[in-house]
N, C-alpha and C positions, 0 to 999 in steps of 0.2 A: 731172676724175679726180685722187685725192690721189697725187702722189708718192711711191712704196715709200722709206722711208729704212732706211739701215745703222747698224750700233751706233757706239755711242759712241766717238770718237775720244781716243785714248791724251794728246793735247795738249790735251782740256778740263782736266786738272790745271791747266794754269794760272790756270784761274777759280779755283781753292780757291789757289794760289798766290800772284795778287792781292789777293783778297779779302783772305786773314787778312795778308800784309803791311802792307794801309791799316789791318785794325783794330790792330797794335801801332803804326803813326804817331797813331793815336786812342786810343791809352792813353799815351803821349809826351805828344800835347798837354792828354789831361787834368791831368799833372800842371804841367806848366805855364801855363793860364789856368784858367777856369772853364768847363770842358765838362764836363756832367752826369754822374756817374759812371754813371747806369741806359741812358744811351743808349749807352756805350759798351761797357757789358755787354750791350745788344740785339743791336749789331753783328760783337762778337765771338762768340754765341750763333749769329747768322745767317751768318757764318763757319764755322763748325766745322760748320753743318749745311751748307753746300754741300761741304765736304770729305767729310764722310762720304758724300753722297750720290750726288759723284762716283765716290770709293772704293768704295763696292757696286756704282755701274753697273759699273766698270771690270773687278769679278772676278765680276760676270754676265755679260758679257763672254766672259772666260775659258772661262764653263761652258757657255754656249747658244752663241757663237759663235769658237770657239778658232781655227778656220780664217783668221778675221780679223784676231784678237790676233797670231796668229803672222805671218802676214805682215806687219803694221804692226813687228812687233819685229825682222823682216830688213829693211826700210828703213832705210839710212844714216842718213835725215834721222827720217823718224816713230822710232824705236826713240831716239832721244837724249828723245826730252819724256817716256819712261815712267820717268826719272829725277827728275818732278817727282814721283812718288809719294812715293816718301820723304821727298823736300823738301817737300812740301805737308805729309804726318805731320808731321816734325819740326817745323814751325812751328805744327802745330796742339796739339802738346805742350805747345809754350810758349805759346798759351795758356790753356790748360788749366790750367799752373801757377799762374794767378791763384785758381782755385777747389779744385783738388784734387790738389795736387803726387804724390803717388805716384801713382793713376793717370796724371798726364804723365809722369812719367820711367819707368816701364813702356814708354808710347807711343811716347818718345825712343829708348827700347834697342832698339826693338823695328827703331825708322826707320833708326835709327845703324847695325845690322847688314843690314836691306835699301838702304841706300845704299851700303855697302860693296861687297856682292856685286853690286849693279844696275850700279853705278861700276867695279868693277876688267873684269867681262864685255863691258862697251859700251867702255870706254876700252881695252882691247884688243883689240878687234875694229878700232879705229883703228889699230892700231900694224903689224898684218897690210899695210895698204894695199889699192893697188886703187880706193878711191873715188874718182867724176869729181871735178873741179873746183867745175863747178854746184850740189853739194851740198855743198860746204864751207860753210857759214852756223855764227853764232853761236849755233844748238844744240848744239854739239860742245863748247860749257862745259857744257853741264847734267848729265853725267854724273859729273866732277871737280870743276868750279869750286862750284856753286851747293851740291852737299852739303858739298863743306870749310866753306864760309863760314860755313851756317846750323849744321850739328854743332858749329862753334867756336864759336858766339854759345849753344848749349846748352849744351855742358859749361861756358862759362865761367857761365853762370844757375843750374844745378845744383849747383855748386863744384868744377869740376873745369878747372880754368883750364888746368894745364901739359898736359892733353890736346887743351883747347880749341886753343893754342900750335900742337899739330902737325896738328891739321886746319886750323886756316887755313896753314900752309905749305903744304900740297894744291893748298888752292884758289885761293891767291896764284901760287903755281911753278906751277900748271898753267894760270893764267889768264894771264902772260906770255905764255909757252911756245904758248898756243892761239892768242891773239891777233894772233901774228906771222903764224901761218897763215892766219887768218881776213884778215888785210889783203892778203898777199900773192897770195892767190885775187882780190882785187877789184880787183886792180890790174892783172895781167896776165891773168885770164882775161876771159868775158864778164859782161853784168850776169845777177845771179841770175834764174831762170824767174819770173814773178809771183805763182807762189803758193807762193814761197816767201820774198819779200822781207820780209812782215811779222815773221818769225824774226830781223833785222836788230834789232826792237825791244831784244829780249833784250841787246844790246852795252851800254844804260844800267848794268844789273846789277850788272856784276862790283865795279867799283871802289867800290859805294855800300854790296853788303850785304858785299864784305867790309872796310869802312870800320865798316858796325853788329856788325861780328865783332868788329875792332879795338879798339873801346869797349867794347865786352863784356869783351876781356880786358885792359885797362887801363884806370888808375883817375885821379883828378884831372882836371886842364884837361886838353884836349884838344894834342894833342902838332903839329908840325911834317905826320907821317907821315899823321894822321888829315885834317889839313887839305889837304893832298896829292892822298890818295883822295877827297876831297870834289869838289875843284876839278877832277879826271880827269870824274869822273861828272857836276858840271855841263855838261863841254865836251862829252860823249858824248850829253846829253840837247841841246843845240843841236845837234848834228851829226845825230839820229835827227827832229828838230824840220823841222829843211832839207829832209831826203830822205823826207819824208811825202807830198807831192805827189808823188812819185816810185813811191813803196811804194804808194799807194793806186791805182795799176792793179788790183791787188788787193781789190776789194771790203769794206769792212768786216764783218768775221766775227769765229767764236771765234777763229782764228788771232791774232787782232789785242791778245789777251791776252799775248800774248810781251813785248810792252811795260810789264806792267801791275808786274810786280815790282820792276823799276828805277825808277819811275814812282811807286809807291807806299815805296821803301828810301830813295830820294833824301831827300825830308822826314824820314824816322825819321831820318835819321844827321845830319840840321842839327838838328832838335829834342832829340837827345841831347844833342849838342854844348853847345844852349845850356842846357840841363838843365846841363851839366857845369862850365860857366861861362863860355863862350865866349860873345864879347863882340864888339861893332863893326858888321859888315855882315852876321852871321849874323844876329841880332838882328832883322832886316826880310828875311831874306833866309827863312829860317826860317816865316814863316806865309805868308809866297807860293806858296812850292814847297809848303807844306801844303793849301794851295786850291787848286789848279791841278794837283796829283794828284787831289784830291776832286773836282775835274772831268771830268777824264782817264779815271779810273775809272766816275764815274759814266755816264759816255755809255758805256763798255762797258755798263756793268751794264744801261742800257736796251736797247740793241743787241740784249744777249745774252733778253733778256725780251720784247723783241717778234718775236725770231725763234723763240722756243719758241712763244709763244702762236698764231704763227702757223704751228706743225707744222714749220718749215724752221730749226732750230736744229743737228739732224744730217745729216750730209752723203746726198745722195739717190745710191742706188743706180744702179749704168749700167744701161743701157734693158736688155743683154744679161744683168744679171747680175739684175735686176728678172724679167725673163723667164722666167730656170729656176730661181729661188730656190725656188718654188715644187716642181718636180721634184726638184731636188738638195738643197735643204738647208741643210746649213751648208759645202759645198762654194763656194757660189756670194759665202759672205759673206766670202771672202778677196779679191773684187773690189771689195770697198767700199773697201779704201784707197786713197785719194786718188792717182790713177797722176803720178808725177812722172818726170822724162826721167832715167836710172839707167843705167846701160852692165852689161852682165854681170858681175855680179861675187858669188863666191862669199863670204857672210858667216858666221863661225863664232863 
């Protein structure tokens, strides 16, 4: 008997969020060896179309099953990944601006203004309080950190550097400032539920893309600070490397794309680098980290392709909610979110 499945979960953005991250490490490295320019126009083609097609599911979603969108967007935890939509847009802008720059920056205003409001609504809804412990994970940048970094590496692409400037302030001050939290939770409460460890991925992140922000808005060798945020996000991707046997009580799922942007920014911001003239141990250090995310990723990418193929790529409905979905409707599709342990807590 096939298992009933629920719609689309709000944290497949990060397929369209990995995805088009590896294809700008794959326009990096074409300009520095000899990689085909038509493959790398296949792959950013075949990027932009898992974006869009997450993006439709995500506001079919909305229209056949709102009862579900909205409860995934009162989740502490779920409601933080529907801030990769903008960030997946805005990255799909850039690269779009390889082929038809006004249509991207249309795309980018469009991202730039739904990350604001997506961003200011979720990051204060934190500021309210109230949230357990258990759900303090390294999603609670996605709302702040990830859209400063990627909007500053846009304006600074577009020509708008001194704006680019005060979004990465955003996403810098707000990626201290979170981080403190994020550690301070790990250390005196208990370890995260296991289906929510994979979100741990996401900690790669911060210091690498906002390291390809950094480049973005400055020019010449690579400076002291750039090297800085390089060396943070190496030791962050050892540190996520360690606690893998750990995290993987957790079954490998889409979830396990939380990894996939840090993972795929790490090589863009060495490859910049030596694009820029960086010199010495980037130099080798540079096309490892570019293989071994092409790795990384690519066992997502089979993962994510043999669980479609095999009907089990969205999450299956509870036996109770399978039951009356039938009678009820789209009443019963607000038990597809995935139940995580949550204390009473009123979210506004």
């Amino acid at each position: 008997m096939k298992t009933p499945r629920g719609p689309m979960p709000v944290a497949f953005f990060g397929i369209a969020v990995g995805s088009l991250a590896l294809v700008n490490a794959w326009r990096l490295a074409a300009r520095l060896w000899p990689v085909p320019a038509a493959l790398v126009d296949v792959l950013t083609f075949a990027a932009l179309a898992t974006w869009l097609v997450i993006l439709l599911t995500y506001a079919h979603k909305w229209l056949r099953h709102r009862a579900a969108a909205q409860a995934e967007m009162q989740h502490p935890v779920q409601s933080s990944f529907a801030a990769l939509g903008p960030v997946s847009s805005m990255l799909a802008a850039l690269a779009l601006a390889n082929y038809d720059r006004p249509a991207a920056l249309a795309l980018f205003g469009v991202a730039v203004v739904a990350q604001l409001a997506l961003g200011v609504f979720l990051h204060g809804r934190l500021w309210q309080g109230g949230r357990p412990p258990e759900l303090v994970t390294p999603a609670i940048y996605l709302p702040t950190v990830a859209p400063g970094f990627v909007a500053a590496t846009g304006f600074a692409t577009f020509g708008w550097p001194q704006v680019g400037m005060a979004f990465f302030g955003v996403g810098m001050l707000s990626w201290i400032a979170l981080e403190s939290l994020i550690l301070h939770r790990a250390a005196v409460h208990g370890a995260l539920p296991d289906a929510l460890r994979p979100s741990l991925g996401i900690q790669i992140a911060p210091p690498v893309v906002g390291g390809i922000a950094w480049m973005s808005l400055t020019s010449g060798t690579p400076d002291a600070f750039a090297m800085i945020l390089l060396g943070y996000g190496l030791y962050q991707a050892l540190l996520m490397a360690r606690l893998v046997p750990w995290i993987r009580a957790q079954p490998v799922s889409p979830s396990w794309w939380g990894f996939s942007f840090g993972v795929a920014a790490l090589p863009g911001m060495a490859l910049r680098m030596v694009e820029r003239g960086a010199t010495g141990p980037l130099e080798w250090l540079a096309p490892a980290l570019f293989v071994m995310a092409n790795i990384v990723i690519g066992l997502f990418i089979v993962k994510t392709v043999s669980l479609l193929v095999q009907g089990r790529l969205l999450p299956a409905l509870p036996a109770s909610a399978a039951a009356s979905s039938a009678a009820q409707g789209d009443e019963a599709d607000s038990r597809t979110v995935v139940q995580l342990p949550v204390r009473r807590t009123q979210f506004k």
